[in-house]
Residue, then its C-alpha position, 0 to 999 in steps of 0.5 A: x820666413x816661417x816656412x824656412x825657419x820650420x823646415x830648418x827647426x824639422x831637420x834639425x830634430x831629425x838629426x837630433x832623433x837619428x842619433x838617439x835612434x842609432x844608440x838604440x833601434x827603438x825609442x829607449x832612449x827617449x823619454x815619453x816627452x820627447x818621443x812625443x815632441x819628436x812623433x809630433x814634429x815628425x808628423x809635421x814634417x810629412x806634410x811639409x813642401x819640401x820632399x826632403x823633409x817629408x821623406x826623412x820624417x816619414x822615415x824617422x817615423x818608421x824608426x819610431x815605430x809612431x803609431x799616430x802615423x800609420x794613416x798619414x804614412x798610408x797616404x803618402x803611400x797612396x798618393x805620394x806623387x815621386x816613387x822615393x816618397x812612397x817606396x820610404x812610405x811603405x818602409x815605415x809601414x813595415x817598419x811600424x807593423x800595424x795591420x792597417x799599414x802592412x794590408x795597405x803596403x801588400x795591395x801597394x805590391x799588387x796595384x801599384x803601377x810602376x813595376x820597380x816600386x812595386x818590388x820594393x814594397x813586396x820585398x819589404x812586406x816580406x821582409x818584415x810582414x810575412x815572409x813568402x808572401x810574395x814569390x820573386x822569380x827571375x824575370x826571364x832570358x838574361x835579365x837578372x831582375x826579380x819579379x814578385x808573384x802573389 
């Protein structure tokens, strides 16, 4: 039953937190208090069962730009058991932009072992870290997939 009524308490100040965060793409519209409150219960909710939940709070967090959840966030990236889990971790990385964070997502790039995730986090840390970083050629033949190349 707590379980429940926390997970529902989450998602609610998800949605609460995403509609101030589309009026405007940083945390202007929040008053320190409540960008404390939801960068609290946002770091709750990674830690949640629930894969939902983690995800949008891991994203919520990267909209944010929450500094406190650049290790937590790490972590996900490292070990988040789904691929969806640690492509939105290492969104918020580059989205936040602590050193930390994005050295984290560019050794993800090179190291992680499934080739598609590992495109997704080069595309991001290009997109938001450093652009060129990452080279991406087309893979060969008829294969239009890109490949990102240090």
């Amino acid at each position: 039953m707590k379980t429940t009524v926390a997970i529902l308490a989450a998602v609610a100040l998800m949605v609460m937190t995403a509609s101030v965060a589309m009026a405007s793409d940083d945390a202007k519209g929040l008053s320190p208090t409540q960008y404390a409150r939801a960068e609290e219960n946002l770091l709750r909710g990674i830690a949640s069962d629930n894969l939902g939940v983690v995800e949008g709070s891991a994203d919520m967090l990267g909209e944010l730009k929450s500094t406190k959840a650049v290790v937590p966030l790490m972590n996900l990236l490292r070990d988040g058991n789904q691929e969806s889990t640690r492509i939105v971790a290492a969104l918020a990385l580059c989205r936040i932009g602590d050193a930390r964070g994005l050295y984290a997502v560019k050794r993800a790039a090179q190291f992680d072992g499934n080739e598609r995730v590992g495109q997704r986090f080069a595309f991001f840390y290009n997109s938001y870290a450093k652009a060129g970083t990452f080279e991406f050629a087309a893979a060969g033949g008829t294969d239009e997939s890109a490949v990102a190349t240090k």
